[in-house]
C-alpha positions in Angstrom: 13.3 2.3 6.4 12.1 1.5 3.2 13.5 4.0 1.3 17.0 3.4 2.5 16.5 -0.3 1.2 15.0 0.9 -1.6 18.1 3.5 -2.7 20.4 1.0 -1.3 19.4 -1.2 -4.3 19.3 0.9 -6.4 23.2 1.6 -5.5 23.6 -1.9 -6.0 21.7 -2.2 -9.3 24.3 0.7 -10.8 27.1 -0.8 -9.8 26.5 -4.3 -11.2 25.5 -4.6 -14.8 24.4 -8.1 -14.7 21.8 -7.2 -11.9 20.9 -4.4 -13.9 20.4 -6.3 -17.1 18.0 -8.5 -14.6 16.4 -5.2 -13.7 15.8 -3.6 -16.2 14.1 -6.8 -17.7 11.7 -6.5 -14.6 7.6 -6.3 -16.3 6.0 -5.3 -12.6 6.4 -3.6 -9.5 6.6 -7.1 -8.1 9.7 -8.4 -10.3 11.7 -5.1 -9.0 10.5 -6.3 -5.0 11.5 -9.8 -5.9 14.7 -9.0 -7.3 15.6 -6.8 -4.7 14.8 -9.3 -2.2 16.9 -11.7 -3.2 20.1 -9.4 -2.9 18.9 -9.2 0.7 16.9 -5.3 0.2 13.6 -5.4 1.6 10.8 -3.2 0.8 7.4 -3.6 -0.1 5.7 -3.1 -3.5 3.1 -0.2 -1.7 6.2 1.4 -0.8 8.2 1.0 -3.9 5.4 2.7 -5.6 4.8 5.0 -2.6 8.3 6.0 -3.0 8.8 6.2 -6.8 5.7 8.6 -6.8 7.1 10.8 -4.9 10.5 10.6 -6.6 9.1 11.7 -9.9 6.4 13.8 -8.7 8.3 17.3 -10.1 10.1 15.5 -13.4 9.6 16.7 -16.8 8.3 15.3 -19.5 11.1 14.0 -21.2 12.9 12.7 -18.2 9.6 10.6 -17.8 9.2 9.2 -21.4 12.7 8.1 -21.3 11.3 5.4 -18.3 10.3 2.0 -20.4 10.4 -0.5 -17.8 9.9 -0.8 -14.1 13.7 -1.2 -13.8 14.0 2.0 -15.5 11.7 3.8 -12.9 13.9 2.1 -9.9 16.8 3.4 -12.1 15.6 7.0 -12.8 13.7 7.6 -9.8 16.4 6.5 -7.5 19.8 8.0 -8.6 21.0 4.9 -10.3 20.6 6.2 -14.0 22.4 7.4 -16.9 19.6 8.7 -18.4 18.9 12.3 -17.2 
């Protein structure tokens, strides 16, 4: 399932700072995909967006203008984040 993969990542991302550096330098959708991919986590980008939608659908305002990068919606969206 896609979101397994996609939470399963973002495990991995928390866990490993350089990967998260990587991450968090990710400009698109398609860099978060990519970069998941290559750790061997598969999952599209409609379901990465599908996903992250849903994830944020009831957050408030400032939980949402703390996001500044795609890797910081994988992050926050996904239980891999600091930030609250």
């Amino acid at each position: 399932m896609s979101l397994d993969a996609i939470k399963a990542f973002a495990a991995l991302v928390h866990s490993d700072s350089e990967l998260q550096a990587h991450v968090l330098g990710a400009s698109s959708a398609d860099d978060v995909v990519a970069l998941a991919a290559s750790r061997g986590h598969s999952f599209s980008k409609a379901s990465f967006l599908r996903e992250h939608a849903k994830a944020i659908h009831g957050a408030d305002d400032h939980a949402l203008n703390g996001i500044n990068s795609w890797g910081d919606a994988l992050m926050h969206a996904f239980g891999a984040s600091d930030h609250t």
